[in-house]
C-alpha positions as CSV (number, residue, x, y, z in Angstrom):
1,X,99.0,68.2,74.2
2,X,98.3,69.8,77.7
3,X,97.3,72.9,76.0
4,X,95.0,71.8,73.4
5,X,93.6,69.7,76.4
6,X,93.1,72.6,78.4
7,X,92.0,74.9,74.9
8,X,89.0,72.0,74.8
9,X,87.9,72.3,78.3
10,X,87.8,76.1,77.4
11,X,85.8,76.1,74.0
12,X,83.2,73.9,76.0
13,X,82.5,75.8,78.6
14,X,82.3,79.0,76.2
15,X,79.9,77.3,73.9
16,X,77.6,76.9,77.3
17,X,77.8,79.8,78.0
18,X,77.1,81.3,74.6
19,X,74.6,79.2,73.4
20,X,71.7,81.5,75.1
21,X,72.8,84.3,74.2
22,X,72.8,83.0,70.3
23,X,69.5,81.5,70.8
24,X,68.2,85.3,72.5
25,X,69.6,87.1,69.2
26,X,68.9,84.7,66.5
27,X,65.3,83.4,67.4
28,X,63.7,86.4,69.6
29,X,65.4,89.4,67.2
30,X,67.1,91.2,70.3
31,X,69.7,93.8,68.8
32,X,70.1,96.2,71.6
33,X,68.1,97.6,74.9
34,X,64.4,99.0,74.0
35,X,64.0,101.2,77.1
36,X,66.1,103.8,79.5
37,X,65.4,102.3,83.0
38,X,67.6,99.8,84.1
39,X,64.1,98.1,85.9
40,X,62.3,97.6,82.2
41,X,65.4,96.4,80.8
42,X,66.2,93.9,83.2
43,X,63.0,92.3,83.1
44,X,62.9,92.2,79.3
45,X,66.5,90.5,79.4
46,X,65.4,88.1,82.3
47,X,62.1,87.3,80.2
48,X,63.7,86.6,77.1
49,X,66.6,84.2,79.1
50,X,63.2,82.7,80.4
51,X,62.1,81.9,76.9
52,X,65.1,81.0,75.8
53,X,65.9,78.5,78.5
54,X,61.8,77.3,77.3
55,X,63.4,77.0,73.2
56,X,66.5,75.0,74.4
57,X,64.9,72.1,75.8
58,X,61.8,72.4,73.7
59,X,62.3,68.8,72.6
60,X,62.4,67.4,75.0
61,X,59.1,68.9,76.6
62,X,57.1,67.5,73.3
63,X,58.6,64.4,74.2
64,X,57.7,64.3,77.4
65,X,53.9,65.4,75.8
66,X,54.1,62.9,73.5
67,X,54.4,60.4,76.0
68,X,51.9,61.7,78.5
69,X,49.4,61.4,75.3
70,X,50.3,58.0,75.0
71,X,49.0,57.2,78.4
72,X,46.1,58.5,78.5
């Protein structure tokens, strides 16, 4: 019981951590580095995580435009 508790806690944290990197494969098409300096790649990676982190919570940013809308 302690184990699978533990094996839970585990597989949660993985899928958090994972998620992006699905999201950075499936939806923007990355497969493998594009350049040979460490300074283009790094950017590319660090912009893609960027638009990631912008597809994640792309919900609830129309929501929150929806609602603005409303106001006005």
């Amino acid at each position: 019981a302690l184990m699978e508790q533990i094996e839970i806690i585990k597989a949660s944290i993985r899928a958090k951590v994972e998620h992006p990197f699905r999201v950075l494969k499936q939806q923007f098409g990355y497969v493998k580095v594009r350049y040979r300096g460490l300074k283009k790649n790094t950017a590319q990676i660090v912009t893609l995580f960027a638009l990631s982190n912008l597809w994640m919570v792309r919900h609830k940013l129309l929501a929150m435009a929806q609602v603005r809308v409303q106001r006005a």
